[in-house]
Every structure is written in C-alpha cells, then in structure tokens.
N, C-alpha and C positions, 0 to 999 in steps of 0.2 A: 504494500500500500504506500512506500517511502515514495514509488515512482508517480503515483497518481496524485500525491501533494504536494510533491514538486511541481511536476506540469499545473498544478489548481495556483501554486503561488506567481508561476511566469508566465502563465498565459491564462487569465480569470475568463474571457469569454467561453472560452470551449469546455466542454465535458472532459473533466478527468478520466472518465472510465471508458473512453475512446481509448486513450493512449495503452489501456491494460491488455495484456492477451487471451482475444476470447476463447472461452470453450465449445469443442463444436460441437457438442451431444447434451442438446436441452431437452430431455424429454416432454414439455410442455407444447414443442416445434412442430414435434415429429407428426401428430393429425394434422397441420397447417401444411408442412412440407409433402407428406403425403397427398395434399389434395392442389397442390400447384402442380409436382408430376405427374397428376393423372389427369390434369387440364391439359397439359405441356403432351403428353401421350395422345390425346384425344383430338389437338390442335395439329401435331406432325402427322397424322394418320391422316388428315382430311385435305393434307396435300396446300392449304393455304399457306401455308412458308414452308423455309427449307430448315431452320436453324433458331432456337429460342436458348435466351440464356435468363436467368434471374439468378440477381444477391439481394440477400434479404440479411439483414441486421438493425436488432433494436437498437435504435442509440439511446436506451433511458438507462438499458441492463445490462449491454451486451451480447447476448445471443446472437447467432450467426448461423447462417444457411445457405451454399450454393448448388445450381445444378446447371451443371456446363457454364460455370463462371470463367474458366478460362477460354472458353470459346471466342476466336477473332472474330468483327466484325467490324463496319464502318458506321458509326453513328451520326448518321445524315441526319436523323430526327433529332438527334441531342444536341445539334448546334441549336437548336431552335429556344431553348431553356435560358441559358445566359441571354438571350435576345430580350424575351419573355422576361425576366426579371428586373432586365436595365426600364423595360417599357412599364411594368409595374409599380419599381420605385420612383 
C-alpha cells in the first residue's frame, strides 16, 4: 500500500489504486465476462465483423477482464472521442 500513497501524495487527481497491480480472477466478473463472450460468440457467428476485442476494468476497485485484448486493430472510430470531448468542454 506504500506505492498507492505515494502516487495519492504526487499526483492527488488520479486514483491511487490505478497504479496497484490488478488481480485477474474476481469471481464477482466471471457471470459479467461470461455473458460478453457469449454476445462476442453470437456477434462473430452472424458474420457482421471479423474481429471484436473488449477490456473491461473497474476503476473504483480494480478488477480487470480481457478477451482478445491484444488483438490489432485500427481505431478509426476512436479518433472521434478526443474530438467529442474538446467539443463538449
């Protein structure tokens, strides 16, 4: 916990428990993660994409979840979010 009141002391905006190393087995996850893969199985089957990725992590607690996170792609739609925000603020 020394490392998470460190960072809480040098950088007050952010979440300490970002910087902690998560654990990847929450049994809480596991019906949540079970029912993105079976959306993600039922999405690849019907042929409408080739390729789905999701990360999922709480930032209040930590927990963490990927399936095909390391998956390449090019995030043509993701430019659109920083745009998006500049235009909101």
């Amino acid at each position: 916990m020394g490392n998470a009141t460190t960072l809480a002391h040098s950088a007050p905006l952010i979440n300490p428990l970002l910087d902690l190393e998560p654990t990847l087995d929450y049994s809480e996850l596991r019906p949540f993660k079970h029912r993105i893969e079976q959306f993600i199985a039922s999405t690849l089957r019907s042929d409408s994409v080739r390729h789905i990725s999701v990360y999922f992590r709480d930032l209040n607690n930590g927990p963490l979840f990927g399936i095909n996170e390391k998956e390449r792609f090019t995030p043509a739609s993701l430019l659109k979010v920083p745009l998006m925000i500049a235009v909101l603020i």
